[in-house]
Structure formats: structure tokens, C-alpha cells
Backbone bond lengths (Angstrom), bond angles and torsions (degrees), N, CA, C in turn:
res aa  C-N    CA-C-N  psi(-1)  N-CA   C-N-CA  omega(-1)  CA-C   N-CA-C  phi
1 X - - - 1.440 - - 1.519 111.92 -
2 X 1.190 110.08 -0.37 2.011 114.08 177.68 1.169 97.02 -65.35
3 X 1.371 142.07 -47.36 1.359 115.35 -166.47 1.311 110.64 -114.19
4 X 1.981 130.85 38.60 0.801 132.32 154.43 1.858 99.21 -81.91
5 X 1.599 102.47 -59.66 1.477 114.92 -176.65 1.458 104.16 -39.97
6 X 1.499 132.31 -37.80 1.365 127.60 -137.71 1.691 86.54 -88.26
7 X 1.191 115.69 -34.19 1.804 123.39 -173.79 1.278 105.79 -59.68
8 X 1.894 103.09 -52.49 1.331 97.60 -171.86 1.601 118.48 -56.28
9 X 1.338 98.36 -43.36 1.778 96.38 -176.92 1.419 100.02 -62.20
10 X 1.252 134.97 -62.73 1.576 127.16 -173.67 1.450 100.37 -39.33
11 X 1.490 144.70 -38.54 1.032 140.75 -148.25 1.704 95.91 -93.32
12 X 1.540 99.57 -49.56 1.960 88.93 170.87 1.339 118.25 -74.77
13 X 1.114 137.83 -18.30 1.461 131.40 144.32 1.399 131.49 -36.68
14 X 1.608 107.03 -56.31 1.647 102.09 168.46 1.499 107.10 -67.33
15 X 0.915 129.33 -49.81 1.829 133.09 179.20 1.490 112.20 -30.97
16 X 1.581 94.14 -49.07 1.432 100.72 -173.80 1.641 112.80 -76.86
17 X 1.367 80.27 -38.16 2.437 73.80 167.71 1.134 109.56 -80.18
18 X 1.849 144.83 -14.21 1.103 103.39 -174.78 1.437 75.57 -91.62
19 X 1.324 149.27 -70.30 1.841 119.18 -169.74 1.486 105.89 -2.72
20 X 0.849 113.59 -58.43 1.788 121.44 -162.59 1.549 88.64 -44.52
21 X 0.844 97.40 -71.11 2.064 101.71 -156.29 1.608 119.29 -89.07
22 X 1.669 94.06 2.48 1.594 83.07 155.48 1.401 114.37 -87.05
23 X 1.663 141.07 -11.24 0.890 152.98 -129.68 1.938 108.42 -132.31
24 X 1.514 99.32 -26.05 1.343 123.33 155.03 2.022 104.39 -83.64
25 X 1.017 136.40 -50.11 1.224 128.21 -177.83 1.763 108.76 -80.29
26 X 1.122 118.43 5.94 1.533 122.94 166.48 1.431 103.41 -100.95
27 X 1.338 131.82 -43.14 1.471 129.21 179.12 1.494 102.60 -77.53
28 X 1.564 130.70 -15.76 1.046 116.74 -170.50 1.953 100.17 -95.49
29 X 1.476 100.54 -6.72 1.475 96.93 -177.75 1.098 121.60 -109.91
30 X 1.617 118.10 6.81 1.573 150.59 174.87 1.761 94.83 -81.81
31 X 1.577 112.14 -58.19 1.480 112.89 168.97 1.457 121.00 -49.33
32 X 1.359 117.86 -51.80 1.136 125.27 -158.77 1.740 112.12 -71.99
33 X 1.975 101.29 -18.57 1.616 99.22 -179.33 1.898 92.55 -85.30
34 X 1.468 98.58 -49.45 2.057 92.53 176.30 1.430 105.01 -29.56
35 X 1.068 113.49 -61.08 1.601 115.57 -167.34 1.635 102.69 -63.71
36 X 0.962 118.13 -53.30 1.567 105.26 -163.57 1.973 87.32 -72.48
37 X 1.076 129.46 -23.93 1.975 102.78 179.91 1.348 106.67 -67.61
38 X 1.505 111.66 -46.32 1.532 108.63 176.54 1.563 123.45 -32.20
39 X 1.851 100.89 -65.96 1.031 110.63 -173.76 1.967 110.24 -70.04
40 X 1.147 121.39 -6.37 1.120 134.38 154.19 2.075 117.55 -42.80
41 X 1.580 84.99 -70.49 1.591 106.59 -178.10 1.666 110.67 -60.53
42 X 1.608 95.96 -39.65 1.770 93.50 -165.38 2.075 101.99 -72.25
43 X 1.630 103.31 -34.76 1.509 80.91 161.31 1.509 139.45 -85.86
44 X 1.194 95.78 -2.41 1.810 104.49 168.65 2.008 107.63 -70.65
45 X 1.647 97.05 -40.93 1.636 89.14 -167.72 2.026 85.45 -76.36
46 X 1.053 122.94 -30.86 1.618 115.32 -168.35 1.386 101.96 -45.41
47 X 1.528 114.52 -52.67 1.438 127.80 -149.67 1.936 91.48 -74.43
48 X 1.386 128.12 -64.79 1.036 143.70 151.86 1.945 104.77 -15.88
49 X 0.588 135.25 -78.62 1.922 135.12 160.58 1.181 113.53 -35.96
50 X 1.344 137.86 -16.93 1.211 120.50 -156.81 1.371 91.89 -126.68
51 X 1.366 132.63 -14.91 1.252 151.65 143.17 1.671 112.85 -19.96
52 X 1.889 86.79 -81.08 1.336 104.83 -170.59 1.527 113.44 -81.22
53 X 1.333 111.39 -7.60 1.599 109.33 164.52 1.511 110.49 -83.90
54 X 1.421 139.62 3.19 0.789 130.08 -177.02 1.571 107.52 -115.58
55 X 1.421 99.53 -19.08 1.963 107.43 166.82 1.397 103.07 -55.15
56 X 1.557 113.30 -46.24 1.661 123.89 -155.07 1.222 100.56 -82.32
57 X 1.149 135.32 -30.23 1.404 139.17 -179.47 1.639 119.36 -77.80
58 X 1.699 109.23 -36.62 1.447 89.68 140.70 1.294 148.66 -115.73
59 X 1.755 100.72 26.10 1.612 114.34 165.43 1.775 102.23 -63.15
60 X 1.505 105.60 -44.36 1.568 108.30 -176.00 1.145 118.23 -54.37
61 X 1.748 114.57 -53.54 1.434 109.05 -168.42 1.301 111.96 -86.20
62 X 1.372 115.67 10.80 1.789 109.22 163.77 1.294 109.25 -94.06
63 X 1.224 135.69 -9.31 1.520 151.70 168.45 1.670 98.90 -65.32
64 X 1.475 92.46 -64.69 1.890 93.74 -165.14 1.838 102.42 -62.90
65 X 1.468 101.23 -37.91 1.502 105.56 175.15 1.660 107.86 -42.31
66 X 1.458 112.29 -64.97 1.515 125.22 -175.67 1.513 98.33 -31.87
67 X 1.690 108.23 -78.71 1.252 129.99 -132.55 2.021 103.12 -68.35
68 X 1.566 97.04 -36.33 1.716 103.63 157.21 1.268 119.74 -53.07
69 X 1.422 109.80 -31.36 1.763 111.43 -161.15 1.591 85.06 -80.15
70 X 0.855 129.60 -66.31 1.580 141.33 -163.64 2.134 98.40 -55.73
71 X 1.029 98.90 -55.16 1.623 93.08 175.95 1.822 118.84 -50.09
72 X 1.061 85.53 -62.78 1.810 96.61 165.69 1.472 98.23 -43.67
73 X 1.833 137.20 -87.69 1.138 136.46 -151.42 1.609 107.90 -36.25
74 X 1.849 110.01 -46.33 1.307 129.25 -173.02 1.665 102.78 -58.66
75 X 1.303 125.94 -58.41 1.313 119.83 -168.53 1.313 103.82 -66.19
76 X 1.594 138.00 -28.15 1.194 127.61 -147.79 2.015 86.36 -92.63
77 X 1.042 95.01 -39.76 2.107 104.45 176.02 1.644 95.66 -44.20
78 X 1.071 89.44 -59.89 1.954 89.07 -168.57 1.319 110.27 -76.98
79 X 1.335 137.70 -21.93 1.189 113.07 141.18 1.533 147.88 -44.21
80 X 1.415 97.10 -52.12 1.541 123.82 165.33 1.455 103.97 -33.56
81 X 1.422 109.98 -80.51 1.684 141.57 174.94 1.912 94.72 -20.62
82 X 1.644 113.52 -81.58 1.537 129.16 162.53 1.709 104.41 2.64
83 X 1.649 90.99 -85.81 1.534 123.03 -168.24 1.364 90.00 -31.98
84 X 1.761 122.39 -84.75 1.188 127.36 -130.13 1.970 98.82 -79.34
85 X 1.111 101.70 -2.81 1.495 100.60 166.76 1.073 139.69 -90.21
86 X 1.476 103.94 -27.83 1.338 130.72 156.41 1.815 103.87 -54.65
87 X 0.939 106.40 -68.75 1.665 112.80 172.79 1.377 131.09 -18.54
88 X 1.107 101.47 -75.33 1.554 135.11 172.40 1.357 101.38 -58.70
89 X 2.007 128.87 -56.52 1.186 105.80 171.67 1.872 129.34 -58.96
90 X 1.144 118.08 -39.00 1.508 127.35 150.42 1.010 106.34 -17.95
91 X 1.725 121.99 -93.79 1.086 156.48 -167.00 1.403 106.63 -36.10
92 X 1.185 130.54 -63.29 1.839 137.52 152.88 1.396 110.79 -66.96
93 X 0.771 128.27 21.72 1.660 125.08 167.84 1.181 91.43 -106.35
94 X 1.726 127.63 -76.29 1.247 104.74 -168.19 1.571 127.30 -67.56
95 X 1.261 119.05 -8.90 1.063 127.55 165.45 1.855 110.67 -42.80
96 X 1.158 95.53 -68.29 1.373 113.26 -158.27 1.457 90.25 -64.50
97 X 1.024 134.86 -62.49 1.673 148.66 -177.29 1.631 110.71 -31.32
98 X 1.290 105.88 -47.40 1.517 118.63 172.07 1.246 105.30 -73.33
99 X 1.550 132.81 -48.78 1.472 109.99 -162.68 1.417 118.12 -75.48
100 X 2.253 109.12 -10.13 1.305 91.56 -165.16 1.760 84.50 -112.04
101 X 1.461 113.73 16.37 1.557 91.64 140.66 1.384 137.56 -97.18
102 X 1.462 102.61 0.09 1.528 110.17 175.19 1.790 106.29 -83.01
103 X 1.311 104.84 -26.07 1.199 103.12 175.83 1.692 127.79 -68.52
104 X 1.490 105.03 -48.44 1.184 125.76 155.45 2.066 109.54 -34.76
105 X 1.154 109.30 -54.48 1.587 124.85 -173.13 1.484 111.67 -54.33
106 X 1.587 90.01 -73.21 1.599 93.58 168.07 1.160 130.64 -70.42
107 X 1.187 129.99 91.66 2.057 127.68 -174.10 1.624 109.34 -69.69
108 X 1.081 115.68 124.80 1.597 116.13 172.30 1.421 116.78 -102.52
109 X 1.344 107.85 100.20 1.699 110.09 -173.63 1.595 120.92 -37.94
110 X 1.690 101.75 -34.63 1.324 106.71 -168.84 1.326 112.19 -68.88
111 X 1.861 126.09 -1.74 1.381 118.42 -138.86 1.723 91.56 -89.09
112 X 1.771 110.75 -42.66 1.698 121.78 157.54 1.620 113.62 -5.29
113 X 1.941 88.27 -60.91 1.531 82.94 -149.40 1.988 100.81 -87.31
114 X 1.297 96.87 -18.80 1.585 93.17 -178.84 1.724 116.50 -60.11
115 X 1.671 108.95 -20.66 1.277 95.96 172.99 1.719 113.34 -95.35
């Protein structure tokens, strides 16, 4: 009976390792679903980010859009503003320039005695 007994133990030995490693390939397939929800979630929040980075990206450039549009309107005002002052000073310069050379031109005898 020695080498009936000797089987049996060889035989609960392998039994007992494959127990072993069905029990390692259940914890290893308990990991493997954790891991795949994670990696589930991390591309749901990825997709979700790239969303809202792309809201923010053109909340911004309609801001910078605005804030150019408005800079431009401003310089082109104050140009305008510039121009028409420039104008007007011209415009009354020679005015004035002529009347006090016409004045100068024409002498009014009476002007002596009015002062």
C-alpha cells in the first residue's frame, strides 16, 4: 500500500495547487474588472474634460474676440476725435488769420479817435 498512499498524497498535493491557482486567477480577475471600471471612469471623466476645455476655450476667445473688437472701435474713436480737431483747429486758424489780416489792410481812421 506505499505506493497507493504515495499517489494519494501526490494527488492531494496537485489538488491543493491547482486550489491554489484557481483562487489566485479569481483575485486576479476581481483586479482585472477594478481595473477595467477605473479605466472605464478615467475615460468617461477624460471625455467629460475635453468637453469642458473646449467650452472654455471658446468662452476665452470670444472674450479676446470682444475685447480686440472694442480696442480697435476705441482707437479708431480717438482717431476720429484727433482728425476732427485737427480740422477745426486749421479751419479757425485760417479763419482768424484772414480776418486779422483784413483788419490790419483796411485802417479805420476813426479807430485813433475811438480810443
Amino acid at each position: 500500500m506505499g505506493k497507493l498512499e504515495e499517489t494519494q498524497r501526490d494527488v492531494e498535493e496537485v489538488k491543493e495547487i491547482m486550489v491554489d491557482n484557481l483562487n489566485k486567477a479569481e483575485e486576479r480577475k476581481e483586479k482585472l474588472d477594478d481595473l477595467d471600471k477605473r479605466a472605464a471612469m478615467l475615460l468617461n471623466k477624460s471625455q467629460s474634460f475635453r468637453k469642458q476645455s473646449k467650452k472654455v476655450k471658446q468662452k476665452k476667445r470670444k472674450e479676446y474676440l470682444k475685447s480686440k473688437a472694442g480696442l480697435i472701435a476705441l482707437v479708431t474713436v480717438l482717431a476720429l476725435v484727433i482728425i476732427i480737431i485737427i480740422i477745426i483747429m486749421f479751419s479757425s486758424g485760417y479763419s482768424s488769420d484772414a480776418s486779422v489780416q483784413r483788419a490790419a489792410v483796411t485802417s479805420n481812421p476813426n479807430v485813433t479817435e475811438q480810443l
